[in-house]
C-alpha positions as CSV (number, residue, x, y, z in Angstrom):
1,X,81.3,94.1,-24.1
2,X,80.5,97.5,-23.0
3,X,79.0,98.5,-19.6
4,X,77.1,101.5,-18.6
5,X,77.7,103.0,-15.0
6,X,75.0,104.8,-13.7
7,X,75.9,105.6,-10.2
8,X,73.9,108.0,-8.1
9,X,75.0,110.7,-5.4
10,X,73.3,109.8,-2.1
11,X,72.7,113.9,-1.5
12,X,69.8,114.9,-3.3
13,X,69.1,117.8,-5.5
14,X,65.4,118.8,-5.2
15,X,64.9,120.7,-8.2
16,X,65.1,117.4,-10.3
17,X,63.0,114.1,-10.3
18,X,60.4,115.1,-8.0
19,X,57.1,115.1,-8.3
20,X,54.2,117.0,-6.2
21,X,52.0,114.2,-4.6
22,X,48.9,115.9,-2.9
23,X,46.3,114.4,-0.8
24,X,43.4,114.5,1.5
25,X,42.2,113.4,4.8
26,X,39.2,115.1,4.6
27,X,37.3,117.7,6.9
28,X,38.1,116.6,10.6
29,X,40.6,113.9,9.5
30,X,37.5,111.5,8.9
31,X,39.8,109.1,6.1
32,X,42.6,107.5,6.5
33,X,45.0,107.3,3.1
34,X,47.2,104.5,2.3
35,X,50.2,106.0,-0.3
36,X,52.3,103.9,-2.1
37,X,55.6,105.7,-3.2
38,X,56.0,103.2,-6.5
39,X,53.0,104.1,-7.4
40,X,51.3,107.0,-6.0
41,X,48.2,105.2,-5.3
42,X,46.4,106.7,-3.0
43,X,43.5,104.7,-0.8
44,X,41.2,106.9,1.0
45,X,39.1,104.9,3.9
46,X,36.9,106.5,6.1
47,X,37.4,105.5,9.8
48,X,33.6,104.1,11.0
49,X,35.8,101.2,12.8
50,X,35.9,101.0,16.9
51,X,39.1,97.9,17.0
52,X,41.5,96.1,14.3
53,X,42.9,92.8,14.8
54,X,45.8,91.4,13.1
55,X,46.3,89.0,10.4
56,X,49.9,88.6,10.8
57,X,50.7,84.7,11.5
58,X,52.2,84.5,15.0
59,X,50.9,88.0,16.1
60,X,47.7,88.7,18.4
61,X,48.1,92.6,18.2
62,X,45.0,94.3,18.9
63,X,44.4,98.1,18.1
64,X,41.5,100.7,18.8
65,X,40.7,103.8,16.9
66,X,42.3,105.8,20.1
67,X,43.1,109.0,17.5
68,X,39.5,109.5,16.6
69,X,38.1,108.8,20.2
70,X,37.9,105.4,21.2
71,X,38.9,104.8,25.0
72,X,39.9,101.5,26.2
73,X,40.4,100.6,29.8
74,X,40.8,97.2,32.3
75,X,37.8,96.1,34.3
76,X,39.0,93.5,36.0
77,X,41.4,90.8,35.7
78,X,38.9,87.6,36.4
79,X,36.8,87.0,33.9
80,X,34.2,85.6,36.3
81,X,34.0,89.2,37.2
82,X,31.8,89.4,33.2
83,X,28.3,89.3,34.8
84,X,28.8,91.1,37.5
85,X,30.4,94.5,35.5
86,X,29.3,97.5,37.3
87,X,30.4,100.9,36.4
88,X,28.8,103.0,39.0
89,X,31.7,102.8,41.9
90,X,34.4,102.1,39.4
91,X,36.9,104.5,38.5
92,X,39.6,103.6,35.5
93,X,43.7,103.6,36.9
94,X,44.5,104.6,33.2
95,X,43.6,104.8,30.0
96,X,44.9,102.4,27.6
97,X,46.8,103.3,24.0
98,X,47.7,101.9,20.7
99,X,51.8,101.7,20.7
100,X,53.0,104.4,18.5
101,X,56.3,103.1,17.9
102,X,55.1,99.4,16.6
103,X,51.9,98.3,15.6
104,X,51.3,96.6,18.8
105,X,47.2,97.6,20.1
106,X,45.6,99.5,23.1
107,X,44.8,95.8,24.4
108,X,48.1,94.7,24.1
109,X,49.3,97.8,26.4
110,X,49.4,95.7,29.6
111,X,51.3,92.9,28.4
112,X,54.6,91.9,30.7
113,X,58.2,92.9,28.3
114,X,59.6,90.1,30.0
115,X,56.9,87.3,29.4
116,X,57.1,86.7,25.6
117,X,53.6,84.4,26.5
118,X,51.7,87.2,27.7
119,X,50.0,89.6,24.8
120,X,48.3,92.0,27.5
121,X,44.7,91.0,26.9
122,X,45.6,86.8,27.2
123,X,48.1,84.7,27.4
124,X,50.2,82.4,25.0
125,X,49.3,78.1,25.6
126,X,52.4,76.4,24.0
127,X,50.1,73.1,24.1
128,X,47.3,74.4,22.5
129,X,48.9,77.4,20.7
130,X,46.1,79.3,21.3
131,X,46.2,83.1,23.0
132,X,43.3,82.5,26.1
133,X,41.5,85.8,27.2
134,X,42.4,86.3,30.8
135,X,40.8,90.5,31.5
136,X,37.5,92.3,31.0
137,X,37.9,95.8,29.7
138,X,35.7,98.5,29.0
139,X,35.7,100.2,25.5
140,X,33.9,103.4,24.6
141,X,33.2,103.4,21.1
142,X,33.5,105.6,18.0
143,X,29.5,106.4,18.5
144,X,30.0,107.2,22.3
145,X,28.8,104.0,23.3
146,X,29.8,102.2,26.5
147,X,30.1,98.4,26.3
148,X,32.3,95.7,28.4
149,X,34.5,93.0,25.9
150,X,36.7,90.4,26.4
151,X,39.0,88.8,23.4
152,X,37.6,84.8,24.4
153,X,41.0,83.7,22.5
154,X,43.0,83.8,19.4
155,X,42.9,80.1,17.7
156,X,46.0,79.5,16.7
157,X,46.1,76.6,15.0
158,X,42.3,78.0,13.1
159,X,43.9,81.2,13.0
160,X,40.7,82.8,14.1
161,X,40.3,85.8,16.9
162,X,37.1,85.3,19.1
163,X,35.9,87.9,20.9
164,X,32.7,89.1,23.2
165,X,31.1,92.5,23.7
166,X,28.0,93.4,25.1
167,X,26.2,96.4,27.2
168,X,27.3,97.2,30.4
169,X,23.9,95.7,32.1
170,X,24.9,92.4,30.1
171,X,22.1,93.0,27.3
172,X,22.6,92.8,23.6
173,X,25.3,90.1,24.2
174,X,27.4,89.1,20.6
175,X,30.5,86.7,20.1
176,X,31.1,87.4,16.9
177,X,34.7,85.7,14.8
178,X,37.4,87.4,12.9
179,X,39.4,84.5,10.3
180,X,42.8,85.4,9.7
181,X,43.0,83.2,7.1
182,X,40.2,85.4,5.1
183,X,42.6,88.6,4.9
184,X,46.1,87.3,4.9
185,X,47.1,89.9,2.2
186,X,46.4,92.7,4.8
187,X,48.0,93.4,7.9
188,X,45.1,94.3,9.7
189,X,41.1,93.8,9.5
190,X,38.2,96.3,11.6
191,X,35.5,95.9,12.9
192,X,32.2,98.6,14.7
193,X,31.1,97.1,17.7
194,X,27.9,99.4,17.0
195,X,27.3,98.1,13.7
196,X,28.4,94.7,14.7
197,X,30.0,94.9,11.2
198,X,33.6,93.9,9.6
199,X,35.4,96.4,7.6
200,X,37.9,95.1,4.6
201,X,39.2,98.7,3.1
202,X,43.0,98.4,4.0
203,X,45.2,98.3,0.7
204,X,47.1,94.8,0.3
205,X,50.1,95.3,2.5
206,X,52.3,95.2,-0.3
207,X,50.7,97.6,-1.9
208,X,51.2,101.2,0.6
209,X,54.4,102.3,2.1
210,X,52.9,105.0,4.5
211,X,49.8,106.0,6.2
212,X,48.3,109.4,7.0
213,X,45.9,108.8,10.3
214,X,44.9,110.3,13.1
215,X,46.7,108.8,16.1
216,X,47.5,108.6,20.0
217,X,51.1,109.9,20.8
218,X,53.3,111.5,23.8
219,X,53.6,114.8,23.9
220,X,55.3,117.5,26.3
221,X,53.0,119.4,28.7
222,X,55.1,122.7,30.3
223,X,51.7,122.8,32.3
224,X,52.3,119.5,34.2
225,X,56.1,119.2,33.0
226,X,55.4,115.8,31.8
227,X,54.7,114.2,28.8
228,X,50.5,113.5,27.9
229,X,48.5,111.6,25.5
230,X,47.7,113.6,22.5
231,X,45.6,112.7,19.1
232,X,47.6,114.3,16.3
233,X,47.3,113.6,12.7
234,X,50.0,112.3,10.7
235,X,52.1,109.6,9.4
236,X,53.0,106.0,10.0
237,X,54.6,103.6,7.6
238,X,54.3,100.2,6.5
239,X,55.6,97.0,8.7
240,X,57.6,96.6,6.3
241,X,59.2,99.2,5.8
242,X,61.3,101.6,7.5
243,X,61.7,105.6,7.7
244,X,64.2,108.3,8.9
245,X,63.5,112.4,9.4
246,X,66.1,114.6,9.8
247,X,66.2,118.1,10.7
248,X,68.4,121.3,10.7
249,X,69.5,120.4,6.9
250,X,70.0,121.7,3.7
251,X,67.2,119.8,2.3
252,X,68.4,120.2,-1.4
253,X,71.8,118.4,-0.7
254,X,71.4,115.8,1.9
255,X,73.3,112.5,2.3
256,X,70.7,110.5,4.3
257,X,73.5,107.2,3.8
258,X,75.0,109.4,7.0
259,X,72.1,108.6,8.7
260,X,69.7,105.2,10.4
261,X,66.5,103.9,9.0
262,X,64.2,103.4,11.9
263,X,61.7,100.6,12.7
264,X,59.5,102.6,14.7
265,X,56.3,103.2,12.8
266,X,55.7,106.7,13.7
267,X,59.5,108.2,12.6
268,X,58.0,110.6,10.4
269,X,55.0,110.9,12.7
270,X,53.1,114.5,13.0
271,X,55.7,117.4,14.1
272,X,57.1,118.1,10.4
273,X,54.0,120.7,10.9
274,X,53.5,123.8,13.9
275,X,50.2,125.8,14.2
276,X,50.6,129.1,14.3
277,X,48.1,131.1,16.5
278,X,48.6,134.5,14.7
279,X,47.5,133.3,11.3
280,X,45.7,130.2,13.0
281,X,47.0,128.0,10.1
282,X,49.8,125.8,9.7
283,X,53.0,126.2,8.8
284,X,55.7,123.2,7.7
285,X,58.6,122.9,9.3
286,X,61.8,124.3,7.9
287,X,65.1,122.5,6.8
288,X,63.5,119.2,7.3
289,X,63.7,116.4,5.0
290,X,62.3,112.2,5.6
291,X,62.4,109.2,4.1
292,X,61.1,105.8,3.2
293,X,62.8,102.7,2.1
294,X,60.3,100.6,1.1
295,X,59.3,96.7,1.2
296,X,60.5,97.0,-2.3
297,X,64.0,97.8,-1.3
298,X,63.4,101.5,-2.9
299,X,64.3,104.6,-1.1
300,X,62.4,108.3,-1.4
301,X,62.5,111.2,-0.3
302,X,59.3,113.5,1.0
303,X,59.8,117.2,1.7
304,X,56.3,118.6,3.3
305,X,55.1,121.3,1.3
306,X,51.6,122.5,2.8
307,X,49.4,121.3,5.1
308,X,45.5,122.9,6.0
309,X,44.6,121.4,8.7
310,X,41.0,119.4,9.6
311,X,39.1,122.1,7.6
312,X,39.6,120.2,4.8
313,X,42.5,117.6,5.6
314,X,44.8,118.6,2.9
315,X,48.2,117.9,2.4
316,X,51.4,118.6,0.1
317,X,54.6,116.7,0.0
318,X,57.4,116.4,-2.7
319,X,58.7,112.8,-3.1
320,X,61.4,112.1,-5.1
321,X,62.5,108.1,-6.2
322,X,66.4,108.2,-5.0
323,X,67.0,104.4,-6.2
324,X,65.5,105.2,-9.7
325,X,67.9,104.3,-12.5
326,X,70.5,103.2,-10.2
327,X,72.8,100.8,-11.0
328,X,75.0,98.6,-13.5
329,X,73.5,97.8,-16.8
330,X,74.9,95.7,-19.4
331,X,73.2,96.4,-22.7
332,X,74.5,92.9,-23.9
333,X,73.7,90.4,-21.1
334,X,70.9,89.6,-18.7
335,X,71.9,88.8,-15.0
336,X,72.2,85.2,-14.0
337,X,73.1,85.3,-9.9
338,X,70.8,85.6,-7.6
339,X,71.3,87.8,-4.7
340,X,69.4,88.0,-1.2
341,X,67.7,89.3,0.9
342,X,67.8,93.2,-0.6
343,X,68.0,95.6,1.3
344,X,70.2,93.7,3.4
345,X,71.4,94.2,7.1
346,X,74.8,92.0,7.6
347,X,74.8,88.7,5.9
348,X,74.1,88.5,1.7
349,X,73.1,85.5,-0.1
350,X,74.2,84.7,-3.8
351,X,72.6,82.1,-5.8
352,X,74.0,81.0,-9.3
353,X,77.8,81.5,-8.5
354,X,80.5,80.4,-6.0
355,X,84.8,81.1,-5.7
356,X,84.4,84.5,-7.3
357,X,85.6,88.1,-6.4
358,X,83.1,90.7,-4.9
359,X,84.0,94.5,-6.1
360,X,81.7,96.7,-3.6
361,X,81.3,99.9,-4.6
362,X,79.5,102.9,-2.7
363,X,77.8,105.3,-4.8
364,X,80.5,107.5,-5.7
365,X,81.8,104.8,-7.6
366,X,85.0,104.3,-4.5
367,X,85.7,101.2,-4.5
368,X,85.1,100.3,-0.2
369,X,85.7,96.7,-0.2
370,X,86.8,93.3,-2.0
371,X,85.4,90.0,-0.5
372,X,85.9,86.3,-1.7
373,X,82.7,84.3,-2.4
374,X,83.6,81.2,-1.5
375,X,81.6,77.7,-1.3
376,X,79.2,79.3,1.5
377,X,77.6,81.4,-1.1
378,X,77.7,84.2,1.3
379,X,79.3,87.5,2.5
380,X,79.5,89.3,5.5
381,X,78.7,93.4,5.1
382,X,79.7,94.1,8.8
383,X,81.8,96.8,7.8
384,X,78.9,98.7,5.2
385,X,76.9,101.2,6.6
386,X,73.0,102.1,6.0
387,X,73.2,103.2,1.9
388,X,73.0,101.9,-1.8
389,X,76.5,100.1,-3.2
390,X,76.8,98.2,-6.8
391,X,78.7,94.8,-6.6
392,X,80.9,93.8,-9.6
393,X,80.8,89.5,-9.0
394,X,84.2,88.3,-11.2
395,X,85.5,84.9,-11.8
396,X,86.4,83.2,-14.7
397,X,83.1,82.6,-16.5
398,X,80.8,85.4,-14.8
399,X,81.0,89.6,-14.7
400,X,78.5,90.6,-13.3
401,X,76.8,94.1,-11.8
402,X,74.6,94.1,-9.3
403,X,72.6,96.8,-6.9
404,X,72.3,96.3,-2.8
405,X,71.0,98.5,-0.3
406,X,72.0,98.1,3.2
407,X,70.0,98.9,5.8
408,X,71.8,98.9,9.4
């Protein structure tokens, strides 16, 4: 039986297996562009949407198009307060935003950390399981339009979001209804208070890895010597999936296995460009380098190449498939074990096989570690960090070559 070893160097060499991927936001960053890295797909949707709910089971995240201009902000706290709403003494404490680290929303901002019931804009009934509206806010919409809303509740047991909006002098009152259930291969679903319209152009969420936007973030002001609220344009990934950026590199030869994937959504974010005032263009960032592991378990690389602003929205990246053509391959025998979850964080799975020996190799083809699968079907990977390792599984009737990638 012969085997063929195809192990792959976690540093990258840029000048093979990459391939140009270019795209567009359009003039004033009107679309936003779903990319999947398997793929290359590319989704452009233009942005004619004031607030997204989500379709997540057990989530009541609400979001507002805060990086094209909607404002969000609380009225009042009783919702007797509704037809009563007067604007003309009222000043707004703050402004409310869309997290940019998760994809918790603008009316989720208020929400106590430390009462997992409480979802900012209602809270959680564990008899019901329903998410009860308890605030009024005020919402200034894509088209400039002032209008009070309330979310009434989030059904939880319908799965179904019920909300009000209406004019500030209570006229042109709608409760309109957002099913879950009707877009659970999404992650979320919009809607234009103006238009009193739904909007279904998100990609299936299996089906993008990243997202080029406009969005709210925190930025450093030397003028007030405090961090602001900016819109910027660019990049949030999938929920699930994960990135890392890293700077001050040799982007050519990088081994990003010495580094951490990161959960938070906005990791490769916006500053991988700088406007220059001189030229007044753009200009990307040097010895940079990020990355994207993917639902899929596949990790890529993306060097910005160009970007030209919201004349026209263009942008150029180099993305490279790192976890292409890795792996074991037996040119005689098909894999029979099953192995789980992948990527992995700690604790593997195996399906198909028990009392065998587990070769772990990283991939420089060292062998790092030998573990016993014993009658638990399971291993511990404690001792791995964040990369891509091929496991040799050995007893008496099975050889057999698998690839992981852990993901600390």
């Amino acid at each position: 039986m012969r085997y063929i070893f195809l192990f792959v160097i976690f540093s990258i060499n840029l000048s093979n297996g990459q391939d140009l991927v270019s795209l567009s936001m359009n003039s004033s960053y009107i679309d936003d562009v779903f990319f999947d890295a398997e793929t290359q797909a590319l989704t452009n949707s233009n942005q004619e949407w004031d607030i997204a709910f989500t379709v997540k089971p057990m989530d009541a995240s609400i979001r507002i198009n805060d990086g094209r201009g909607v404002k969000l902000y609380v009225y009042s706290n009783d919702l007797l307060d509704w037809d009563s709403v007067d604007l003309s003494s009222f000043t707004a404490s703050e402004f409310l935003y869309n997290s940019f680290n998760s994809w918790s929303g603008a009316f989720n901002a208020t929400s106590n950390s430390s009462d997992v019931f409480d979802y900012g804009w209602g809270s959680y009934n564990i008899v019901t399981h329903d998410v009860n509206g308890d605030k009024i806010f005020i919402i200034e919409t894509l088209q400039g339009s002032i209008k009070k809303i309330r979310i009434d509740k989030l059904a939880g047991i319908d799965q179904q979001f019920i909300f009000t909006y209406a004019n500030i002098d209570g006229s042109n009152e709608i409760t309109d209804t957002i099913n879950q259930f009707n877009y659970n291969t999404k992650s979320f679903v919009y809607y234009n208070l103006d238009q009193e319209v739904v909007y279904d152009f998100e990609p299936n969420i299996n089906e993008w890895d990243l997202m080029f936007t406009s969005y709210m973030t925190k930025i450093f002001n030397p003028a007030e010597n405090d961090t602001v609220y900016y819109a910027v344009s660019g990049v949030l990934h999938n929920p699930n999936a994960q990135s890392m950026k890293i700077s001050g590199v040799d982007v050519s030869n990088v081994d990003y296995s010495d580094y951490l994937f990161s959960d938070n959504i906005s990791t490769i974010g916006y500053d991988w460009k700088v406007f220059n005032y001189s030229s007044f263009s753009y200009s990307i960032v040097d010895s940079l380098i990020c990355f994207i592991n993917t639902e899929e378990g596949s990790v890529f690389s993306i060097v910005f190449d160009a970007f030209e602003g919201s004349s026209n929205g263009n942008i150029w990246f180099y993305l490279d498939n790192l976890t292409e053509n890795i792996g074991f391959h037996d040119e005689n025998k098909e894999n029979t074990i099953t192995i789980y979850p992948n990527p992995v964080r700690n604790r593997l799975n195996f399906i198909g096989v028990n009392n065998a020996n587990v070769f772990i190799y990283d991939s420089k083809g060292v062998l790092v570690d030998k573990l016993l699968l014993d009658n638990n079907n399971m291993i511990e990977l404690n001792n791995l960090k964040t990369g891509i390792y091929l496991l040799n599984i050995q007893n008496q009737f099975i050889n057999e070559h698998h690839q992981i990638i852990v993901v600390k």
